[in-house]
C-alpha positions as CSV (number, residue, x, y, z in Angstrom):
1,X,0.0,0.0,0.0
2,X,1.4,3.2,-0.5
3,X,0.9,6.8,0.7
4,X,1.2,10.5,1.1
5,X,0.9,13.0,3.8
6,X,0.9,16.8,2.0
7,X,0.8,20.1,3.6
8,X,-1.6,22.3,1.2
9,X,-0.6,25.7,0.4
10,X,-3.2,27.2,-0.9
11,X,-7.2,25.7,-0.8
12,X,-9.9,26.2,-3.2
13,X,-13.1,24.9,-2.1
14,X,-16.0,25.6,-5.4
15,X,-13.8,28.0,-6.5
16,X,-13.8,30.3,-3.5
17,X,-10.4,30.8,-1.8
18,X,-10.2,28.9,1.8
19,X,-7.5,31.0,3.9
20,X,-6.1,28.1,5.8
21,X,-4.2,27.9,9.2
22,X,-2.8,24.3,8.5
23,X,-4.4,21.7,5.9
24,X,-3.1,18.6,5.0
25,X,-4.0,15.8,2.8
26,X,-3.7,12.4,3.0
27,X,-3.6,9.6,-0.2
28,X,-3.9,5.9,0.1
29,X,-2.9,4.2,-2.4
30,X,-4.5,0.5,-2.1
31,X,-3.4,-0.8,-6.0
32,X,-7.4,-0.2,-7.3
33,X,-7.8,2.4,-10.4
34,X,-8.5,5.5,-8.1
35,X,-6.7,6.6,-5.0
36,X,-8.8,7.1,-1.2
37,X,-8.2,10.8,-0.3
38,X,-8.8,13.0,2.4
39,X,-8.7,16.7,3.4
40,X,-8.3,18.5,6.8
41,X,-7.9,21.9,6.8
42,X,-8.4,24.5,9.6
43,X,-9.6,27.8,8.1
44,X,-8.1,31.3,9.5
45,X,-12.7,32.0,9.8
46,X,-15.7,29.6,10.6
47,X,-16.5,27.0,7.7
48,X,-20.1,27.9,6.4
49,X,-20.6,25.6,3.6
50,X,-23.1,22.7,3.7
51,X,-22.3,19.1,4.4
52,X,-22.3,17.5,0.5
53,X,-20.6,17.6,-2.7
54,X,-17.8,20.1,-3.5
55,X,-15.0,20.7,-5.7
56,X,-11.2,21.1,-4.7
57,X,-8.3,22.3,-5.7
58,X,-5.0,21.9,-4.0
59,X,-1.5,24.1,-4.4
60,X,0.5,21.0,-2.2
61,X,4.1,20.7,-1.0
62,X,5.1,18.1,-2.6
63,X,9.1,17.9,-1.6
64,X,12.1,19.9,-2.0
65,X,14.9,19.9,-4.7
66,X,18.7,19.5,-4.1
67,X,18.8,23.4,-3.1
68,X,16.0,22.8,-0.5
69,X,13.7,25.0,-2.1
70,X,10.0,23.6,-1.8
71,X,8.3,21.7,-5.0
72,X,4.8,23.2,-5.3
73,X,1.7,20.5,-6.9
74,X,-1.9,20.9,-8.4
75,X,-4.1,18.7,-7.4
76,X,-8.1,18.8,-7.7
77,X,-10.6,16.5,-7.5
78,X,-14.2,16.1,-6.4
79,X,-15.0,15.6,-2.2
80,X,-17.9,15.5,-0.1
81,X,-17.8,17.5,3.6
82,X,-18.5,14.8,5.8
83,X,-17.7,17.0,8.5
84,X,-17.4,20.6,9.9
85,X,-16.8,22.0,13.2
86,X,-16.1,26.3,13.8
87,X,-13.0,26.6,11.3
88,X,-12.5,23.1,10.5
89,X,-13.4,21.1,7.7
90,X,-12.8,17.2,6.6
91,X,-13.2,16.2,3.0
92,X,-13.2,13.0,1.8
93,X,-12.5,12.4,-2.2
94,X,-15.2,11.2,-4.2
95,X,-13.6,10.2,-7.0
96,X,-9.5,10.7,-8.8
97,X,-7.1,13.3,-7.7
98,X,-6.2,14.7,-10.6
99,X,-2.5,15.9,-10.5
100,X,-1.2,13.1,-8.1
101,X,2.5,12.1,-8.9
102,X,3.7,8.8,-8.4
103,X,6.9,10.5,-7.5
104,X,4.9,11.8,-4.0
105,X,3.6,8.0,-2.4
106,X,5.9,6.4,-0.6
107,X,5.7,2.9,0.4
């Protein structure tokens, strides 16, 4: 099975810009066609969407080069709030990540 851990950058949720304290996002990788994905992200204001279906897209870290400077990713895909609590949200993917390296899972 293999993985990834990423610290987003910068989160669009529908298109609207989510200013985010820390997000991350997690991949699993189980060997199927499509990868299991998740979103945590801790806005820098209340969440005040609506549990359900939305679209995301990611600017991740996705390593460093020899000179230690940060790589930067897109990735989008579609998710569904499953969960949301003051300025926290949890997405889970519902469906691809589009963008997703093979270079970024480890395992």
């Amino acid at each position: 099975m293999r993985h990834a851990r990423l610290v987003i950058h910068r989160l669009h949720l529908d298109d609207v810009e989510m200013p985010v304290r820390l997000a991350t996002l997690v991949v699993v990788d189980r060997g199927a066609a499509t990868v299991d994905w998740e979103v945590v992200a801790e806005g820098l204001a209340d969440f005040t969407g609506e549990l359900g279906r939305i679209r995301v897209e990611m600017l991740c870290i996705t390593g460093a080069n020899e000179s230690g400077q940060l790589l930067l990713g897109e990735l989008c895909g579609e998710a569904i709030v499953v969960r949301f609590v003051g300025a926290t949200v949890v997405l889970r993917g519902d469906g691809p990540l589009h963008g997703l390296s093979d270079a970024v899972l480890e395992g």
